[in-house]
TORPA-4810 file (N, C-alpha, C, O; in nm, 3 decimals):
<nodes>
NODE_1_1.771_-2.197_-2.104_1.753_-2.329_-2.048_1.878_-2.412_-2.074_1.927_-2.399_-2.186_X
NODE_2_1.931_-2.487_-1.996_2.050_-2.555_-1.962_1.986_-2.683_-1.995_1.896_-2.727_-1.925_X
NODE_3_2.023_-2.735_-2.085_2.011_-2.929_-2.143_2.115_-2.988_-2.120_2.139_-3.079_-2.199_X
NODE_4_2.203_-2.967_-2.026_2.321_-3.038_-1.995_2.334_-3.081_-1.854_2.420_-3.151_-1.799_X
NODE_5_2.191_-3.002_-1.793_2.150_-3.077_-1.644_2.095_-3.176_-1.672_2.048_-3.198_-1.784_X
NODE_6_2.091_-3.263_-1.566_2.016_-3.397_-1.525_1.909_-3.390_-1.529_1.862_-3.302_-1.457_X
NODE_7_1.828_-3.455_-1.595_1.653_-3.409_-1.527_1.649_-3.562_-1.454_1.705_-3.670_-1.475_X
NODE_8_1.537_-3.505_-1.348_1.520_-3.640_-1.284_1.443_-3.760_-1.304_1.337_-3.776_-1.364_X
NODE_9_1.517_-3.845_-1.242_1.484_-3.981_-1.255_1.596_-4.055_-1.450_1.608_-4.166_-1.503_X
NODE_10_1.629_-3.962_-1.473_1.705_-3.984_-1.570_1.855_-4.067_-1.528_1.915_-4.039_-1.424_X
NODE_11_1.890_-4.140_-1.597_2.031_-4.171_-1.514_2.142_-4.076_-1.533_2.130_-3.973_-1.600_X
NODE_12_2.232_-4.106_-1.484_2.372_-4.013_-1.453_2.448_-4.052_-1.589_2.446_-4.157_-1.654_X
NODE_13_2.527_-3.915_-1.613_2.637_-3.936_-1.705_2.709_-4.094_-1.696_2.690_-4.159_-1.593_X
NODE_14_2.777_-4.142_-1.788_2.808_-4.264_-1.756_2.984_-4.207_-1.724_3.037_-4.126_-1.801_X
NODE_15_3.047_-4.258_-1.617_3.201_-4.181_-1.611_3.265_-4.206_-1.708_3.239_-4.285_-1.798_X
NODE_16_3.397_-4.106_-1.687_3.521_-4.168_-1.835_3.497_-4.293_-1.842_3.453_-4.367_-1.754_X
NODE_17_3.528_-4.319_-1.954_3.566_-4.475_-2.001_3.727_-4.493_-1.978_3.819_-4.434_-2.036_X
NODE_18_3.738_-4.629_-1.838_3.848_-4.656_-1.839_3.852_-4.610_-1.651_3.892_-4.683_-1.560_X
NODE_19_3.811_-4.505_-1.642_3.843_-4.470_-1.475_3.750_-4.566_-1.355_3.788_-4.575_-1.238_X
NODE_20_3.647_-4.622_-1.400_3.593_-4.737_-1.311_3.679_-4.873_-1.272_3.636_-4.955_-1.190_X
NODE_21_3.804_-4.887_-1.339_3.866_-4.995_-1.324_3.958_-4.944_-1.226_3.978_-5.029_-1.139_X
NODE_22_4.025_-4.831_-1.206_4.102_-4.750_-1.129_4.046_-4.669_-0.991_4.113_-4.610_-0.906_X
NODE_23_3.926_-4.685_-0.999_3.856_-4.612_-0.848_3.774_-4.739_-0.808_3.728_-4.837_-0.865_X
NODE_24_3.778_-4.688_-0.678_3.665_-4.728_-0.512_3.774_-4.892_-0.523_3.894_-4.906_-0.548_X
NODE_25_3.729_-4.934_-0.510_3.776_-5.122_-0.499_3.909_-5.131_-0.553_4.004_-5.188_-0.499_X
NODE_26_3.909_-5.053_-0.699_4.062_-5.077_-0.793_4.173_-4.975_-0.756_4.289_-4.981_-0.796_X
NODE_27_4.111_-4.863_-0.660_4.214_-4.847_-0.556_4.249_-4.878_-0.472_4.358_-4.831_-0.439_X
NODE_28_4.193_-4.960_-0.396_4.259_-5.108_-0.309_4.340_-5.180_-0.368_4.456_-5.202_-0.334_X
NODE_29_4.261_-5.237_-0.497_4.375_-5.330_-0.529_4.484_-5.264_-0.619_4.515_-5.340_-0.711_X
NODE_30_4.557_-5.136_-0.621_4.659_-5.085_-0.670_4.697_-5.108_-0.514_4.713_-5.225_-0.481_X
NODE_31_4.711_-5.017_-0.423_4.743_-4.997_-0.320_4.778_-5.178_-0.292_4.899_-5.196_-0.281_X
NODE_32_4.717_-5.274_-0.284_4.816_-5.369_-0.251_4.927_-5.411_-0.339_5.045_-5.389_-0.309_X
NODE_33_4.902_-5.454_-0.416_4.995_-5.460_-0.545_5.116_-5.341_-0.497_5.231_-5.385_-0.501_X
NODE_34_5.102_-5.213_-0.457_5.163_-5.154_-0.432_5.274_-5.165_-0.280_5.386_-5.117_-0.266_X
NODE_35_5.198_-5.240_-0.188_5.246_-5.285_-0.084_5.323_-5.420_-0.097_5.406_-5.455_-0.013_X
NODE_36_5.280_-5.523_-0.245_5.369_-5.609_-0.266_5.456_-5.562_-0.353_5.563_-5.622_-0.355_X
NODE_37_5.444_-5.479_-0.423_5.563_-5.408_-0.474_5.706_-5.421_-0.405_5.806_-5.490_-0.423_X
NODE_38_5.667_-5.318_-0.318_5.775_-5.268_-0.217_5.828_-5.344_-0.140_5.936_-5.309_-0.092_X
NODE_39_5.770_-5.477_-0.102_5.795_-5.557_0.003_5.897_-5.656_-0.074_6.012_-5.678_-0.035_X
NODE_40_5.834_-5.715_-0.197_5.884_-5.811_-0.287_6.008_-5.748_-0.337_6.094_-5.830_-0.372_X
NODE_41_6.041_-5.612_-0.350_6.155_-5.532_-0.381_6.217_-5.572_-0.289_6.283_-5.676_-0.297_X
NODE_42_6.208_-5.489_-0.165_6.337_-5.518_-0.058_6.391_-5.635_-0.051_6.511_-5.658_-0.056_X
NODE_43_6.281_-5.732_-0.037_6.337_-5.863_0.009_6.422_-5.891_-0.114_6.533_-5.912_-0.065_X
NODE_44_6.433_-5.906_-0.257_6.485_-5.960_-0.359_6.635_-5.854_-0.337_6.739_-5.911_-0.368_X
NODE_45_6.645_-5.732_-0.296_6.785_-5.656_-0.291_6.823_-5.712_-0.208_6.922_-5.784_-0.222_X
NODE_46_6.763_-5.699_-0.098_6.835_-5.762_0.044_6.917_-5.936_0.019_7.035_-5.970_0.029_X
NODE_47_6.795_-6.014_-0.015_6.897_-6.120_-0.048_6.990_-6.146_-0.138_7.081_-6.227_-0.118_X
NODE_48_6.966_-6.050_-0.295_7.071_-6.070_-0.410_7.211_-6.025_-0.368_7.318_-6.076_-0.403_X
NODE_49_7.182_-5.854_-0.232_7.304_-5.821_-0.196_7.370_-5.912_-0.060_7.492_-5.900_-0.047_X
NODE_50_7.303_-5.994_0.033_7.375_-6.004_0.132_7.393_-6.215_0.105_7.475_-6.291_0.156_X
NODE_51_7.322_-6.233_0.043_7.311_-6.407_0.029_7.319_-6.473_-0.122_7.295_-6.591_-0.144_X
NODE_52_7.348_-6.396_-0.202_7.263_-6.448_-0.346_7.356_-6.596_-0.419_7.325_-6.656_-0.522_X
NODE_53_7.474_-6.626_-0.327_7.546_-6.780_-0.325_7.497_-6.901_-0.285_7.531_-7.017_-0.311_X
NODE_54_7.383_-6.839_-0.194_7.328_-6.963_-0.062_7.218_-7.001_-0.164_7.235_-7.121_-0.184_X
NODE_55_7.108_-6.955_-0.243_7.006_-6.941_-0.319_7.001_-6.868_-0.447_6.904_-6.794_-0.460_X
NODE_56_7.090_-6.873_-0.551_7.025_-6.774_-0.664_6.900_-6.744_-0.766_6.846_-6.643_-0.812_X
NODE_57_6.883_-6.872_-0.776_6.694_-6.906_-0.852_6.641_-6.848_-0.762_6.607_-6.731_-0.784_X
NODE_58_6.613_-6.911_-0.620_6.498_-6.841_-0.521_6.554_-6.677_-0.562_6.496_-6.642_-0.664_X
NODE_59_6.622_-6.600_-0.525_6.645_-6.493_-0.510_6.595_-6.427_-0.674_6.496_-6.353_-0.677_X
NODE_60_6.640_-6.447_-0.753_6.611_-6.430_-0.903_6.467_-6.458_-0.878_6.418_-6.347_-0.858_X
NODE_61_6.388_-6.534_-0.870_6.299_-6.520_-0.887_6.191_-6.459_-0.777_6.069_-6.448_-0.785_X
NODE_62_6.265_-6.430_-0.695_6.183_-6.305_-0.619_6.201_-6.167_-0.650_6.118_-6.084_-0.615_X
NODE_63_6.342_-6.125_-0.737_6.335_-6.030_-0.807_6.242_-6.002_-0.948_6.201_-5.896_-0.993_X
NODE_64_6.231_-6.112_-0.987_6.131_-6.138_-1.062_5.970_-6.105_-1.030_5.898_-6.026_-1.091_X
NODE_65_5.946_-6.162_-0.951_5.822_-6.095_-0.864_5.807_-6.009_-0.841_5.690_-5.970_-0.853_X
NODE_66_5.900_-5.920_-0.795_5.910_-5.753_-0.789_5.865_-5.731_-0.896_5.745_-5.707_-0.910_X
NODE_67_5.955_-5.732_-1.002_5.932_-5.655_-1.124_5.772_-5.670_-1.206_5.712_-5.581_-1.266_X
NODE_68_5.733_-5.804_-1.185_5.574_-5.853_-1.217_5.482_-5.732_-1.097_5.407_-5.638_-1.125_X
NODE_69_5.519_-5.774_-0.985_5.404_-5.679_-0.920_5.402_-5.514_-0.961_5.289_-5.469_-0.984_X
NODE_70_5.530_-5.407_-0.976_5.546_-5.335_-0.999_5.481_-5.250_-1.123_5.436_-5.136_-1.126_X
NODE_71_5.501_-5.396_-1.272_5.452_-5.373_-1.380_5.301_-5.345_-1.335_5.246_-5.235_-1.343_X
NODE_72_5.232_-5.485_-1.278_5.100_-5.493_-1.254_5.026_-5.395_-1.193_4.913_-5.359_-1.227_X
NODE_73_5.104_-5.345_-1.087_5.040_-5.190_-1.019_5.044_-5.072_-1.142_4.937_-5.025_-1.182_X
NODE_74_5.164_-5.030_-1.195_5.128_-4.901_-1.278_5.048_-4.972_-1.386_5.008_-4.885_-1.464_X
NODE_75_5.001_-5.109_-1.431_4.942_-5.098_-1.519_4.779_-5.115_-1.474_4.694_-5.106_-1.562_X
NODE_76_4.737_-5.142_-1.331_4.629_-5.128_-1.342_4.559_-4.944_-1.260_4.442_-4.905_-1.258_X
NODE_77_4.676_-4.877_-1.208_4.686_-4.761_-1.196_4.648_-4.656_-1.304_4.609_-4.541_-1.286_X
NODE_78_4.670_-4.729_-1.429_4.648_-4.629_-1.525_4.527_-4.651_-1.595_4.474_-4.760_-1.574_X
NODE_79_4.465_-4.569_-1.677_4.325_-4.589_-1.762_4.392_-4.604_-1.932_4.488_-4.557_-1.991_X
NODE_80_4.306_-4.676_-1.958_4.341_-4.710_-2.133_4.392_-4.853_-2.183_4.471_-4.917_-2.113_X
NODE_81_4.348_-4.901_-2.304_4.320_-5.072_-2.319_4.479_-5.024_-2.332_4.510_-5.071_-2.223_X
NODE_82_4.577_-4.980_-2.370_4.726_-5.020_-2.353_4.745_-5.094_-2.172_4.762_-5.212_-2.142_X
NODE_83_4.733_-4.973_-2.081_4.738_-5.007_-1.967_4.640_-5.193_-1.879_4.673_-5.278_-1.796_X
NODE_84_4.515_-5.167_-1.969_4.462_-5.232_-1.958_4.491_-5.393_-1.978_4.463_-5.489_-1.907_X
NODE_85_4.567_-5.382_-2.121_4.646_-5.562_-2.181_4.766_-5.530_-2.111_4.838_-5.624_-2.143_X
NODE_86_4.820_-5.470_-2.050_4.978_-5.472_-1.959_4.948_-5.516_-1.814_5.026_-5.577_-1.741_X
NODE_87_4.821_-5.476_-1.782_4.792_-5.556_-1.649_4.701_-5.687_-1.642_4.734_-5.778_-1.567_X
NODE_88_4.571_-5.697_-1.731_4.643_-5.852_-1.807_4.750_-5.956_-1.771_4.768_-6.035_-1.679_X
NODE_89_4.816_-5.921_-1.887_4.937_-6.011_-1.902_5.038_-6.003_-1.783_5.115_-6.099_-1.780_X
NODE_90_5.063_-5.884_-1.652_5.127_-5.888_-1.553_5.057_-5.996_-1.446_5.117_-6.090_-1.394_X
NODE_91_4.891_-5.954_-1.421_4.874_-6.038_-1.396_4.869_-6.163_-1.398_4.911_-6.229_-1.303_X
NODE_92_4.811_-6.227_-1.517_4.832_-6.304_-1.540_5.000_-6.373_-1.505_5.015_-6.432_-1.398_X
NODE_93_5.084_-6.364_-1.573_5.249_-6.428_-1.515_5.256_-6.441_-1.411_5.315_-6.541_-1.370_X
NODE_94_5.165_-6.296_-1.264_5.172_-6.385_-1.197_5.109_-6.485_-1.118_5.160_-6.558_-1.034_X
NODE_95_4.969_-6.477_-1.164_4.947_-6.654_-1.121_5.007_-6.699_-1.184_5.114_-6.697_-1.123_X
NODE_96_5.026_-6.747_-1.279_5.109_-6.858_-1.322_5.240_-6.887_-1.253_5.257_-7.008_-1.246_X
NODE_97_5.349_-6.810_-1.195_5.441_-6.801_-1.138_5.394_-6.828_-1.013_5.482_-6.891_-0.955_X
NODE_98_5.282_-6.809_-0.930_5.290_-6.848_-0.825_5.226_-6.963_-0.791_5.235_-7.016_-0.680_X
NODE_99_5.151_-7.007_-0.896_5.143_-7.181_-0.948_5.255_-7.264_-0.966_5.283_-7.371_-0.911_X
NODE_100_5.307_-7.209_-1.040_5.430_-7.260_-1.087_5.553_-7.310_-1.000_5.620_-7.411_-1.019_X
NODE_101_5.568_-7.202_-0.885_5.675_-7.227_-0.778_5.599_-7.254_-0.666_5.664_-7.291_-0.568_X
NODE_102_5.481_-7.246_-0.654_5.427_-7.328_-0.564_5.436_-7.486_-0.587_5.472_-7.557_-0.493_X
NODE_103_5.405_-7.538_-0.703_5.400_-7.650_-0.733_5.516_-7.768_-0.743_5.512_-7.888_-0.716_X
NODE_104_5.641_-7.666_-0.802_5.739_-7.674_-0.839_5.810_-7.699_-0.664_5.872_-7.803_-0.641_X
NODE_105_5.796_-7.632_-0.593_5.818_-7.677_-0.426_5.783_-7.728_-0.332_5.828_-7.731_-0.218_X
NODE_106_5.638_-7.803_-0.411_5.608_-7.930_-0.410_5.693_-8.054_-0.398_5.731_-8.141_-0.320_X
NODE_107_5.705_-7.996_-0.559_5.767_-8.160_-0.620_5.930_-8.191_-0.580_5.979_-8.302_-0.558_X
NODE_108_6.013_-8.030_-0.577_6.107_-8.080_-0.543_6.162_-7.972_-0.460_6.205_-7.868_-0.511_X
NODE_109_6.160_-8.002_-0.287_6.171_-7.890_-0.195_6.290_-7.848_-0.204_6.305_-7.730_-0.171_X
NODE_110_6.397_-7.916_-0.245_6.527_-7.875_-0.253_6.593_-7.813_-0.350_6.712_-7.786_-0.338_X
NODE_111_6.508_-7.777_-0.482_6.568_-7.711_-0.586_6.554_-7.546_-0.543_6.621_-7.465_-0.608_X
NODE_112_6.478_-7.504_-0.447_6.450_-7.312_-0.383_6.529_-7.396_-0.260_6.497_-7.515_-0.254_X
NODE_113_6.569_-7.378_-0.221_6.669_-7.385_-0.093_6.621_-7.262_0.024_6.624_-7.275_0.146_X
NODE_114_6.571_-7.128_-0.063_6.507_-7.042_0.052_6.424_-6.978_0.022_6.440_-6.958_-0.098_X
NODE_115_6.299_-6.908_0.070_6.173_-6.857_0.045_6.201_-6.802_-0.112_6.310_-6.784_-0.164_X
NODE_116_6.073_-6.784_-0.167_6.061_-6.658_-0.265_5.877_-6.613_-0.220_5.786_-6.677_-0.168_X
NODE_117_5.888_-6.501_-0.261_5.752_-6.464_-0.227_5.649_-6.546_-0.297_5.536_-6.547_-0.249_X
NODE_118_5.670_-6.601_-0.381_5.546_-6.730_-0.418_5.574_-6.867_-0.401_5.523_-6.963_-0.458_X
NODE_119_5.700_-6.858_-0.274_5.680_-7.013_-0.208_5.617_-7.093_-0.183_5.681_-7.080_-0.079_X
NODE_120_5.511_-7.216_-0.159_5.443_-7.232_-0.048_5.332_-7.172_-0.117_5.249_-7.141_-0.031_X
NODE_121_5.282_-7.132_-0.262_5.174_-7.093_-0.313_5.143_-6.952_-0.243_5.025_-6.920_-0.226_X
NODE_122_5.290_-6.834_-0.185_5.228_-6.726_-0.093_5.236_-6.769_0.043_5.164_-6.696_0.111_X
NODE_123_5.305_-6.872_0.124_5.249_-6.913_0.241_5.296_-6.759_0.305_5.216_-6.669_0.328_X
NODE_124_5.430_-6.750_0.325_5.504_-6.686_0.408_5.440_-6.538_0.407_5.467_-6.456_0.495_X
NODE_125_5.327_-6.503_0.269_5.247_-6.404_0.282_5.106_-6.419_0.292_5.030_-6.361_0.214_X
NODE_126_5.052_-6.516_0.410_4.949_-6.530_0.399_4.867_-6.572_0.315_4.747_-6.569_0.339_X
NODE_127_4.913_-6.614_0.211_4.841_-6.667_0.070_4.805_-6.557_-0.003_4.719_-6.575_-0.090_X
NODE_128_4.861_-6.422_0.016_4.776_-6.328_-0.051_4.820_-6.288_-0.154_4.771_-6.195_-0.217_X
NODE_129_4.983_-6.394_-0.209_5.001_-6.359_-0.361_4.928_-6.476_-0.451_4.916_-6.475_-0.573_X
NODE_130_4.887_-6.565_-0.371_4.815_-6.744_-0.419_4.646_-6.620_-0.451_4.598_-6.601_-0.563_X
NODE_131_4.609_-6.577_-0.359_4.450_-6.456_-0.380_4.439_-6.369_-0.470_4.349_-6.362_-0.555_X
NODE_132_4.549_-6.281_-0.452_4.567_-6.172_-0.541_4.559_-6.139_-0.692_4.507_-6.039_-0.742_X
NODE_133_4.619_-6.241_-0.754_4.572_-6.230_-0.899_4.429_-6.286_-0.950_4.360_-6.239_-1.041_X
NODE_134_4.410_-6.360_-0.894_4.248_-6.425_-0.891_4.178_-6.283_-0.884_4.131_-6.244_-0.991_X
NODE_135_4.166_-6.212_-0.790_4.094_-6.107_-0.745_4.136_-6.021_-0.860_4.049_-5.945_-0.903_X
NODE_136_4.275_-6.018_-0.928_4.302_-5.896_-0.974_4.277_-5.884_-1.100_4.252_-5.776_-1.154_X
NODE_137_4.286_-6.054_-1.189_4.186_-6.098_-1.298_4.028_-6.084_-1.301_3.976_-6.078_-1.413_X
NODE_138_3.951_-6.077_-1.194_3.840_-6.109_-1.178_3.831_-5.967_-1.208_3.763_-5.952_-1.309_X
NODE_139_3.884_-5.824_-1.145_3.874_-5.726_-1.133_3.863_-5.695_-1.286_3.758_-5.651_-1.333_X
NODE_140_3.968_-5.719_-1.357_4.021_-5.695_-1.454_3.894_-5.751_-1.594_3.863_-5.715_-1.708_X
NODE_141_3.874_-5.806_-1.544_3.714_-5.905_-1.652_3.617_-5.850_-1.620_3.535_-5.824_-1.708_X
NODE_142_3.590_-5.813_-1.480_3.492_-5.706_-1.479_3.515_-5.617_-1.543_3.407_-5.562_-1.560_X
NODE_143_3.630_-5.533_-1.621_3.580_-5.357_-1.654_3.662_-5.395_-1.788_3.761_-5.323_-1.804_X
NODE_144_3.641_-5.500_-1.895_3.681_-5.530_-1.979_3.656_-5.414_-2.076_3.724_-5.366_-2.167_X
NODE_145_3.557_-5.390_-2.034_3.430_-5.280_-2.104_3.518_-5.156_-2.118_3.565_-5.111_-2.222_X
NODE_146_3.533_-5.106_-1.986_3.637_-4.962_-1.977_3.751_-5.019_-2.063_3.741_-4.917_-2.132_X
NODE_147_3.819_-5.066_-2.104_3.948_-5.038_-2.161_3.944_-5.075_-2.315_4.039_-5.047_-2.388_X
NODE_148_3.840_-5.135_-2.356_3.789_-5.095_-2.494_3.762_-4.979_-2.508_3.856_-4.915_-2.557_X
NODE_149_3.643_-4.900_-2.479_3.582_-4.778_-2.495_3.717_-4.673_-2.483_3.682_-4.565_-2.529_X
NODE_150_3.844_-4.670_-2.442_3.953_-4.628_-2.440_4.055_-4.639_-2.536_4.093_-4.757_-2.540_X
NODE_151_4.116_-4.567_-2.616_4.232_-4.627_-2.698_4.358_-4.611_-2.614_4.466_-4.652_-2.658_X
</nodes>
């Protein structure tokens, strides 16, 4: 007799601890993060190499953004409370950064002279870097659980 089957009406194994934050939904939100990755990359080479006299803060700090989204994807890509407080704190910086230069281009339109990807609170991307950490914190508080149960 096999005691390592299910009997029914019993519930299911509970999965790894740590891989619920990384599947169904939290592979969407890698996959964008991953699409702002790449996007927030180009644009920050493209302007540091062909303009970076006309704008250097804006540009710096869209390279900056790169490097935040980048962190934030492999760290919510991966399973384990290390990975887990690295996407955290990626996230986190960047709302705050896109609070920050949203607000900040507010108050004074002429200190960014040209886009950064958290211009405009995200305008120029649809608002979906102003959405994205909201969603990606929220995500992230949901499976607080998985990345304890993980070392």
């Amino acid at each position: 007799m096999n005691l390592n089957k299910s009997r029914p009406g019993a519930s299911p194994e509970p999965a790894a601890a740590g891989s619920a934050r990384n599947a169904g939904p939290g592979r969407l939100l890698v996959a964008v993060y991953a699409v702002f990755a790449l996007s927030s990359t180009a644009r920050a080479v493209f302007q540091i190499a062909t303009k970076f006299d006309e704008a250097p803060v804006a540009y710096l700090l869209s390279a900056f953004a790169a490097v935040v989204y980048i962190v934030a994807m492999v760290g919510l890509a991966k399973s384990g409370s290390g990975s887990y407080k690295v996407s955290v704190a990626a996230v986190g910086i960047e709302m705050i950064g896109v609070l920050a230069v949203g607000i900040f281009g507010l108050v004074d339109p002429a200190a960014l002279p040209d886009d950064t990807v958290w211009s405009g609170f995200g305008a120029g991307y649809g608002y979906v870097p102003l959405i994205l950490p909201v969603l990606g914190l929220w995500w992230l508080y949901r499976h607080r659980a998985d990345a304890a149960a993980r070392p």
